[in-house]
C-alpha positions in Angstrom: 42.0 -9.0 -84.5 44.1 -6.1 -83.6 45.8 -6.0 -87.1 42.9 -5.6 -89.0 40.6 -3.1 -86.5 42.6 -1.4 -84.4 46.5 -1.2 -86.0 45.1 0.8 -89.4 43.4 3.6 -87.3 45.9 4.1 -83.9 48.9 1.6 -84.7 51.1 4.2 -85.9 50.9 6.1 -82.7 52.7 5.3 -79.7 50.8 4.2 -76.4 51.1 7.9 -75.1 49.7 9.1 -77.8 46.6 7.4 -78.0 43.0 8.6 -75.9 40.0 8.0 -76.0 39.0 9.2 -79.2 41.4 7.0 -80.2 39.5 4.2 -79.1 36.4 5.4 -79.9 37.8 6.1 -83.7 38.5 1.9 -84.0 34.9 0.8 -82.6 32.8 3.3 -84.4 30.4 3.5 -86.5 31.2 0.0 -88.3 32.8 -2.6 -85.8 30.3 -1.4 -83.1 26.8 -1.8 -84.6 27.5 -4.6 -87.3 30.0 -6.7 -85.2 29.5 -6.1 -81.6 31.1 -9.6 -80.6 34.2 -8.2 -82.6 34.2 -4.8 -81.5 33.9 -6.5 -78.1 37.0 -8.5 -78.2 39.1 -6.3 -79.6 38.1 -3.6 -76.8 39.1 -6.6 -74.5 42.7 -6.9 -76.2 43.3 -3.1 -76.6 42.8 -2.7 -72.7 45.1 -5.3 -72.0 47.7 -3.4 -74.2 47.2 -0.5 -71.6 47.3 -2.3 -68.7 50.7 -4.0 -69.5 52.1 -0.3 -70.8 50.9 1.2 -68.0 52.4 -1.3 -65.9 56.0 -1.0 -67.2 55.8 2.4 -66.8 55.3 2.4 -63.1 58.2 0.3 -62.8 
């Protein structure tokens, strides 16, 4: 699910280097209104991407 939505828009950047245009750029205009069940889940995965990165940074 990453691989195909959110990898071709932010996957070259590192995790520091993405915001939250970033995010907004992989759910909109497409995923969002035509696949909101998608655009849901991968919203769901990409948060726990930054959890875990922000996590090992603390360490």
């Amino acid at each position: 699910m990453l691989q195909n939505n959110a990898f071709p828009k932010i996957g070259y950047r590192s995790i520091d280097e993405i915001a939250a245009q970033g995010i907004v750029e992989v759910l909109q205009p497409t995923i969002w209104l035509d696949k909101h069940e998608t655009a849901r889940r991968v919203l769901q995965r990409m948060k726990v991407v930054f959890d875990w990165a922000n996590d090992q940074t603390e360490r």
